[in-house]
C-alpha positions as CSV (number, residue, x, y, z in Angstrom):
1,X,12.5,46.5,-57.7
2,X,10.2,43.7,-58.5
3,X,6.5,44.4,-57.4
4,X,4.1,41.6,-55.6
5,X,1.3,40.6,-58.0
6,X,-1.9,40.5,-56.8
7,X,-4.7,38.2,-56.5
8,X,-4.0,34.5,-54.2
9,X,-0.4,33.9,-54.0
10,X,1.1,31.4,-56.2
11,X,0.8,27.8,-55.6
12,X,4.0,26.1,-55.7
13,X,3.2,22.6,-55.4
14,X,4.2,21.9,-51.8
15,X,2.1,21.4,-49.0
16,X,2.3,23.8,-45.9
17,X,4.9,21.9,-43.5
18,X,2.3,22.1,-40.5
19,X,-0.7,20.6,-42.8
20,X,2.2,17.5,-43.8
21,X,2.7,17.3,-39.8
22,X,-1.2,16.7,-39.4
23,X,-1.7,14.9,-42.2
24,X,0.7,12.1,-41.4
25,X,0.0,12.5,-37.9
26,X,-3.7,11.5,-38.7
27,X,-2.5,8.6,-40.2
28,X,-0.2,7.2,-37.7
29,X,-2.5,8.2,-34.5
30,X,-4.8,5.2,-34.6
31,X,-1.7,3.0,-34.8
32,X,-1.2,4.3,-31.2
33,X,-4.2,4.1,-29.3
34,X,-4.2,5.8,-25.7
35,X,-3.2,4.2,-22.4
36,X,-5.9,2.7,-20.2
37,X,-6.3,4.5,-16.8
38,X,-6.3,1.8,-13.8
39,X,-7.0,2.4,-10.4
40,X,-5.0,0.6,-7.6
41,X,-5.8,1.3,-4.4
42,X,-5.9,0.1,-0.8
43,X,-2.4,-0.7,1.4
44,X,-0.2,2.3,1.8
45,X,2.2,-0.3,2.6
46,X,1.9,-1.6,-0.9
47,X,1.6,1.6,-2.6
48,X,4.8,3.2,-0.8
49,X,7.2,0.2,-0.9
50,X,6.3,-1.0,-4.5
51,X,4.2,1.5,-6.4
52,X,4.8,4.6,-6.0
53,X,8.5,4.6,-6.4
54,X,8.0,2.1,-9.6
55,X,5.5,3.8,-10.9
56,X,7.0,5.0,-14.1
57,X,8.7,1.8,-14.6
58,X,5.3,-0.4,-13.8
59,X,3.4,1.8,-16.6
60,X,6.0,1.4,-19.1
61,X,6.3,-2.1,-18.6
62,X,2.5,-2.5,-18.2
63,X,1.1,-0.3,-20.9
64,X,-1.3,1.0,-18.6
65,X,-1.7,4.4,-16.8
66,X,-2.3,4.2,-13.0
67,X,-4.2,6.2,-10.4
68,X,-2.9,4.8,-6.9
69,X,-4.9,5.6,-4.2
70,X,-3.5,4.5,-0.9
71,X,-5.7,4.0,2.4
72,X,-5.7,0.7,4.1
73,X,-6.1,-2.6,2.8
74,X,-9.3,-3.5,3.7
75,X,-10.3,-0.6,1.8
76,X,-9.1,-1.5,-1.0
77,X,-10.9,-4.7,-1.0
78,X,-14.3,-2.9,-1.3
79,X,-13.4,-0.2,-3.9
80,X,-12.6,-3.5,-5.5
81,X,-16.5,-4.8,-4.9
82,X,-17.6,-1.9,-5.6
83,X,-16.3,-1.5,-8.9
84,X,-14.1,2.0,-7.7
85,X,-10.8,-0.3,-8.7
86,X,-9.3,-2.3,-10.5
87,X,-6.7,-3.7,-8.3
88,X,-6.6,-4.0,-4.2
89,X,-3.5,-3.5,-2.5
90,X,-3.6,-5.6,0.7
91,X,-0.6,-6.2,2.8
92,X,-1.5,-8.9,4.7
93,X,-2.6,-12.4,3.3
94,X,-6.2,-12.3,1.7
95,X,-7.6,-15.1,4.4
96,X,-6.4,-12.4,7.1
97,X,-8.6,-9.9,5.4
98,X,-11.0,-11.8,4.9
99,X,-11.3,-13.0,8.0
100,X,-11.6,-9.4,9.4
101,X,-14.3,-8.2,6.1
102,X,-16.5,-11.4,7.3
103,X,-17.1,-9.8,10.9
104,X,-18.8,-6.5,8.9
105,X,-19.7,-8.4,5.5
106,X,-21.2,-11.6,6.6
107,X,-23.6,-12.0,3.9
108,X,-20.9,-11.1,1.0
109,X,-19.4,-13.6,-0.9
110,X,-15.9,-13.2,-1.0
111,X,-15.1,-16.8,-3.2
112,X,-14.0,-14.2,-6.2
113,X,-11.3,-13.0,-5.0
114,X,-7.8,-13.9,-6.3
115,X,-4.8,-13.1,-4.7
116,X,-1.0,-12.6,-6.1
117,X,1.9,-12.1,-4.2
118,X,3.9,-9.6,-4.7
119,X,6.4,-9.4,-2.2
120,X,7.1,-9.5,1.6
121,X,8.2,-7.1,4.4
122,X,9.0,-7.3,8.5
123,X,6.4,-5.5,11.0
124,X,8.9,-3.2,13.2
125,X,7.5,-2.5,17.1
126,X,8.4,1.4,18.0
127,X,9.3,2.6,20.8
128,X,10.0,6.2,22.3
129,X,13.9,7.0,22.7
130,X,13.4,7.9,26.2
131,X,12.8,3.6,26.7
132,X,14.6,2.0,27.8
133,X,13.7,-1.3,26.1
134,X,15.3,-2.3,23.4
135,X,14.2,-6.0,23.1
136,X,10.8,-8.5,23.6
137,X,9.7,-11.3,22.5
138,X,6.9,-11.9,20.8
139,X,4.9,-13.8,23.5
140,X,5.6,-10.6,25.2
141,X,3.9,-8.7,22.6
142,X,0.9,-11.2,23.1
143,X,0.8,-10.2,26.5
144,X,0.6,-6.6,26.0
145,X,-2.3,-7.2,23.2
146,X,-4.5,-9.3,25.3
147,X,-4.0,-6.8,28.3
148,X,-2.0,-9.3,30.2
149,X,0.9,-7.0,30.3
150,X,-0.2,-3.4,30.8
151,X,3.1,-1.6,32.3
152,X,6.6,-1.5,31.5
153,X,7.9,-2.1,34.3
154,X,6.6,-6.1,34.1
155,X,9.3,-6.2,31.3
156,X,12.1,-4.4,32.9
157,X,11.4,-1.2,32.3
158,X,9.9,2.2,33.8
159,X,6.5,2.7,36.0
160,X,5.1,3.7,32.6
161,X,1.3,2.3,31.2
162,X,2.1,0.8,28.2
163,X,-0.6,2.1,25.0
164,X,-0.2,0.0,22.0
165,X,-0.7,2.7,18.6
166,X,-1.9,1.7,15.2
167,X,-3.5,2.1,12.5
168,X,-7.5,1.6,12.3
169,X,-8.8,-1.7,12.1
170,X,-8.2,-3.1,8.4
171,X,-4.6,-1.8,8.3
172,X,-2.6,-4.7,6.7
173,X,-0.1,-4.3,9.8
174,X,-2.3,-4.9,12.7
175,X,-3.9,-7.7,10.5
176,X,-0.8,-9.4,10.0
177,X,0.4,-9.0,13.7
178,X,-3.4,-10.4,14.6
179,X,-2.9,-13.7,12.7
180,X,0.2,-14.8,13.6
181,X,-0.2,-13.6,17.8
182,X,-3.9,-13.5,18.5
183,X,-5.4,-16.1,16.6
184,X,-7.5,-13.4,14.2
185,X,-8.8,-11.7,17.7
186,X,-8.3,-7.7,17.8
187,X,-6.3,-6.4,20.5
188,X,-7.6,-6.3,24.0
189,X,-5.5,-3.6,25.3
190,X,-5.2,0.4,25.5
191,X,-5.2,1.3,22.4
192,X,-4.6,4.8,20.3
193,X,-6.2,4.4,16.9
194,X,-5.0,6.6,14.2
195,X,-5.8,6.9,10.9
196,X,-2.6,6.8,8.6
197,X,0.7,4.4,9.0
198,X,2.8,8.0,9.6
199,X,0.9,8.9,12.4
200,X,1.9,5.7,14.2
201,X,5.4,7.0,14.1
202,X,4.5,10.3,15.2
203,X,2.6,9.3,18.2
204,X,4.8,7.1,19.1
205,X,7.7,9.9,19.0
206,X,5.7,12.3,21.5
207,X,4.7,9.6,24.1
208,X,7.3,7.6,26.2
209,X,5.0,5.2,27.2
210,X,3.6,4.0,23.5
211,X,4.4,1.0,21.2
212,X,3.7,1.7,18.4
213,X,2.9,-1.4,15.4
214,X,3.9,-0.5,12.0
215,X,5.7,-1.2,8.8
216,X,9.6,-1.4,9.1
217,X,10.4,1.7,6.1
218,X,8.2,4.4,8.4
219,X,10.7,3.7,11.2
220,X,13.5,6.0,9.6
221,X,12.1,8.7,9.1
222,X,11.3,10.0,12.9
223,X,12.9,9.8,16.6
224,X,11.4,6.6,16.8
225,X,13.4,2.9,18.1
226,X,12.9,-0.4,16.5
227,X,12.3,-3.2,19.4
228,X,14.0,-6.5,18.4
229,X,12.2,-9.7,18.7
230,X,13.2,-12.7,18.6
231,X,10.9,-13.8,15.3
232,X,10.3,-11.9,12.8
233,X,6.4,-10.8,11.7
234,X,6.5,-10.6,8.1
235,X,3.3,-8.7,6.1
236,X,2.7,-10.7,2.8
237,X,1.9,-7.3,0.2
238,X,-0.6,-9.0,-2.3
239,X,-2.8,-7.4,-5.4
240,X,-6.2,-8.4,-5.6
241,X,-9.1,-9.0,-8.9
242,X,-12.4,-9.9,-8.3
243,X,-12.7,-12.6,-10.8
244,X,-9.7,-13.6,-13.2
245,X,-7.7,-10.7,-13.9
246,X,-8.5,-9.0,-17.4
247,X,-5.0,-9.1,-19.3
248,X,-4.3,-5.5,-18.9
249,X,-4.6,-6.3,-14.9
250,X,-2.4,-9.5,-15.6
251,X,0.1,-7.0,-17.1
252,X,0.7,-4.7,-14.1
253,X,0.8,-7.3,-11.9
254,X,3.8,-9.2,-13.8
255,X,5.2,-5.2,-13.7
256,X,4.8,-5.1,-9.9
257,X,5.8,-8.5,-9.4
258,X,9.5,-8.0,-11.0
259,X,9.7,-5.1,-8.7
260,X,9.2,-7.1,-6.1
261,X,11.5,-10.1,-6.8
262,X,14.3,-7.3,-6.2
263,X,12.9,-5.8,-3.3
């Protein structure tokens, strides 16, 4: 039986296989530098139709890392002057916005902002099941916002007091549905504010008496109906720099962009 010599153990000329691993791994690590993080936040309209079920395939294409915060659009817009963002999510063209930002901003300028399109959906009107409505037109849904129309039953439907649920004011829906039928005015009616898109469905779902205004992919997913019209309202979903957009901006939005040429 051969006995272990002592002293160091005998060098035999090959490196350690996990000192090769870190030793080439040294070398080859500044050949690939890190991801940059970006934050893209404001419509959840955005974030849920385009984002957030891209995401992996926006960052690969991109080359960037993204934190999406959704909220509402006009949110986004002053993370974005604020310097909290990179990118705004609006869902609703940027003169809508800024239309509605002037009223509580009206010493900012807002000449820096660029806006890219980035796809389009339709605005859905909800009602409860137990409605008997199934259609209106959209002058009809001018009446209700202006508080012409305040019942039902002046469209053919039960003694009921029509409340019109949304989200908060600088929700890309409302603002979209306030350009094209109210001339940029908010709503003059009975209104139940609420604070995300979902709860719009949910409120609406509890109350026969409630229309609610919100984007057409909520719609499926509770015991909600979708009111025809007879035109369509159609939310313009936008990103948004302050300034030019830095290449690594330009890149996600090319990313987004393809997503949304086969939405």
């Amino acid at each position: 039986m051969q006995e272990k010599a002592d002293g160091p153990p005998h060098w035999t000329g090959r490196r350690p296989r996990r000192a090769t691993f870190l030793f080439f791994w040294s070398i080859l690590l500044p050949l690939f530098p890190a991801r940059a993080e970006m934050i893209v936040q404001g419509s959840t309209t955005v974030a849920a139709t385009l984002i957030a079920p891209n995401l992996q395939a926006i960052e690969t294409a991109s080359g960037q890392r993204l934190t999406v915060i959704p909220n509402k659009s006009n949110l986004g817009l002053i993370a974005l002057f604020e310097h909290r963002a990179n990118l705004a999510m609006i869902s609703t063209s940027l003169a809508n916005e800024v239309a509605l930002l002037k009223n509580e901003y009206p010493a900012r300028d807002f000449s820096q902002l660029r806006a890219v399109p980035v796809g389009q959906v339709r605005v859905a009107f909800a009602v409860n099941p137990q409605n008997r409505i199934r259609h209106i037109t959209l002058a009809d849904i001018a009446g209700v916002l202006e508080g012409r129309i305040v019942n039902w039953q002046q469209l053919g439907g039960a003694t009921l007091p029509i409340h019109v649920v949304a989200v908060r004011e600088g929700g890309g829906v409302l603002t979209a549905v306030e350009g094209q039928l109210l001339d940029h005015r908010p709503p003059s009616c009975d209104m139940v504010w609420v604070h995300h898109a979902s709860q719009v469905i949910k409120t609406v779902a509890a109350e026969p008496g409630d229309l609610g205004i919100a984007q057409l992919g909520l719609l499926g997913v509770a015991d909600v109906v979708e009111l025809t019209t007879d035109e369509r309202i159609m939310q313009e979903l936008n990103l948004v720099t302050l300034g030019e957009p830095t290449q690594p901006v330009l890149q996600v939005i090319r990313a987004v962009q393809r997503i949304g040429t086969s939405f």
